[in-house]
N, C-alpha and C positions, 0 to 999 in steps of 0.2 A: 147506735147511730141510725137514723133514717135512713128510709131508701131516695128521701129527695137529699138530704143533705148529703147522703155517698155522690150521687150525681154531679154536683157540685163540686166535689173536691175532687180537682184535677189527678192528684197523684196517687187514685183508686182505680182498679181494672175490676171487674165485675164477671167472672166464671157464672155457666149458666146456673148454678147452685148459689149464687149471689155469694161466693165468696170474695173477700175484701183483702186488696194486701198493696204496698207502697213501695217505692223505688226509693235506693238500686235494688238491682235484683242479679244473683249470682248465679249464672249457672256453672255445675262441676262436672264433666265428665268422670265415669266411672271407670278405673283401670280395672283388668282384668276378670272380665265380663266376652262373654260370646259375646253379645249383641254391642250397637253399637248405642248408647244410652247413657244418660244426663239426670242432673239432681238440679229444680229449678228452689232456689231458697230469696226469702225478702230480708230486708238489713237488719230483721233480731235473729236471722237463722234460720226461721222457721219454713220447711218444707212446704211450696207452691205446689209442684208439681214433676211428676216422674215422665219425662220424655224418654219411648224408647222406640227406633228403628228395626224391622223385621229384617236379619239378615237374609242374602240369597235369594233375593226376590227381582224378577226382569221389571219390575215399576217399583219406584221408591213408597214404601210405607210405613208411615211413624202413628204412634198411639202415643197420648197424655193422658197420663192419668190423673188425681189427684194425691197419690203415695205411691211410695215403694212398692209396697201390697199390692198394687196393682188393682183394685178392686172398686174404683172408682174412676171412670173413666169419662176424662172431658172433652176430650178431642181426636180426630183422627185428622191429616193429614196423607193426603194420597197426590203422584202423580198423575198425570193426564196424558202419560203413554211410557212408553218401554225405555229405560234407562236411555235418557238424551243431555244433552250442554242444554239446550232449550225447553224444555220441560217446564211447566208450573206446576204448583204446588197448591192444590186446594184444601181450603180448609173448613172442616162439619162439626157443628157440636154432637155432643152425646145421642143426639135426639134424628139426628142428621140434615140439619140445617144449615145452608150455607150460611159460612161468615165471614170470605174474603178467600185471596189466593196470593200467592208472589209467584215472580216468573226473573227469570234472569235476562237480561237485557242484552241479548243474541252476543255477537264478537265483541262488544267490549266489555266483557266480564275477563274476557281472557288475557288482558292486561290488567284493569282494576274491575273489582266485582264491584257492578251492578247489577238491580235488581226493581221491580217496580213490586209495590204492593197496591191489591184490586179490593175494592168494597165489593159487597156480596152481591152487587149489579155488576161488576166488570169492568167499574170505572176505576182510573189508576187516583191514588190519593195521595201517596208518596213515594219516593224512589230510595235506594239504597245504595250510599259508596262509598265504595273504602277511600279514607284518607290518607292512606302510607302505602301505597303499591309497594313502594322500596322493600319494607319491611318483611315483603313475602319473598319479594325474591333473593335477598341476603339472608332469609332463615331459608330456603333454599339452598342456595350455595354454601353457605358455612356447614349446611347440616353432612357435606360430603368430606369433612375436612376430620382428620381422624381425631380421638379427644374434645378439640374444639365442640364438634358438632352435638356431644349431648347436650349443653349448655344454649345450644341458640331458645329453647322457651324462655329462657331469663332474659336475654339480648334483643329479639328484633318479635312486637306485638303488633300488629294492624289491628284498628280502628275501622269501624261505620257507623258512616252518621243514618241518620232517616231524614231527608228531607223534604218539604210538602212544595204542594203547586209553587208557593208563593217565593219559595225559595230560602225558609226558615229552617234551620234544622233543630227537631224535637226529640229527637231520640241519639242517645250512640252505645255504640255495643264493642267493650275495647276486650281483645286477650288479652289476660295476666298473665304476668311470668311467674313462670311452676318448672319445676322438672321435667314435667311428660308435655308441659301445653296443654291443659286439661280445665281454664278457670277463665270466664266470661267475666264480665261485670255491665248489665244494661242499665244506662242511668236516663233520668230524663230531663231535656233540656230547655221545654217550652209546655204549655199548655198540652192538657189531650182531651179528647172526650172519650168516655167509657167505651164506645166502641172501636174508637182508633187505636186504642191501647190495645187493644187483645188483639185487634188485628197487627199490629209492631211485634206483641210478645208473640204470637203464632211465628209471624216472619221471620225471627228473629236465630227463634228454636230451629228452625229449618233450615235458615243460613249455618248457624253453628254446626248443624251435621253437614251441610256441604264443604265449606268451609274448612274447617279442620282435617279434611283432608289433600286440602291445599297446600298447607302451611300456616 
């Protein structure tokens, strides 16, 4: 495939290696693992990318790799100060070039998560929100009820959508039901251009380590 014609087709994200891959895209958490770290995979399977958070650290910092190996490395992710609700999250390629940020959308994440994601100017592009608040705070509560409570990853997933200025929504990022809570699924649901998208899958991975410790 060309590089004009990848441009072209909307449902490619473009790694600064110009690697190519299509939605959905899964990510898995990894059970027992020190760190706190993900398996990003496209719809034949195949390994995107290895996200993994440094624990015990006073600023949040995530590395992407491109494998497990760890050996290839696409991105870093860092916060913009000392473990906060308010915090953004910057994002650098390999090379350390910015390429956007998401920031949480101050007191009302604490009822439903919002989020604004920034182009690498600092302009907001899209916003991010959950559709099922319900859904966190009944795996919440159920998760305290004895028996019942393993089971709430089968029973109660929240969704986010990503939706732009215009008020279309082009992305969503839903929990699957699993045993641990442990399986994303990002689909897309509108048009992207190659650099929107990897700004969403950045945002996305980053929401998923916030997040998941939510509920």
């Amino acid at each position: 495939m060309s590089n004009d014609s990848a441009l072209l087709d909307d449902t490619l994200i473009q790694s600064p290696d110009f690697k190519e891959f299509s939605f959905p895209i899964t990510f898995e958490f990894k059970i027992g693992t020190l760190a706190n770290d993900f398996v990003a995979r496209d719809v034949s399977g195949r390994t995107l990318a290895y996200v993994r958070q440094k624990m015990f650290k006073f600023k949040e910092a995530i590395k992407v790799y491109g494998e497990e190996s760890k050996t290839h490395l696409l991105y870093e992710i860092n916060a913009d100060r000392v473990i906060d609700f308010n915090a953004c999250y910057a994002f650098t390629d390999a090379d350390g070039k910015a390429v956007g940020k998401i920031g949480r959308r101050g007191m009302r994440s604490l009822w439903k998560a919002s989020y604004d994601i920034f182009n690498a100017g600092g302009v907001v592009e899209f916003r991010i929100q959950e559709e099922n608040p319900w859904s966190k705070v009944m795996d919440t509560l159920m998760a305290e009820v004895p028996l019942v409570g393993i089971f709430t990853g089968y029973m109660f997933n929240p969704k986010y959508a990503v939706i732009s200025n215009d008020g279309t929504k082009v992305a969503r990022l839903s929990k699957e039901a699993s045993f641990f809570g442990r399986r994303f699924k990002l689909e897309k649901l509108a048009d992207l251009k190659p650099g929107d998208s990897e700004r969403i899958m950045l945002s996305f991975m980053m929401m998923a380590l916030l997040e998941r410790r939510r509920g």
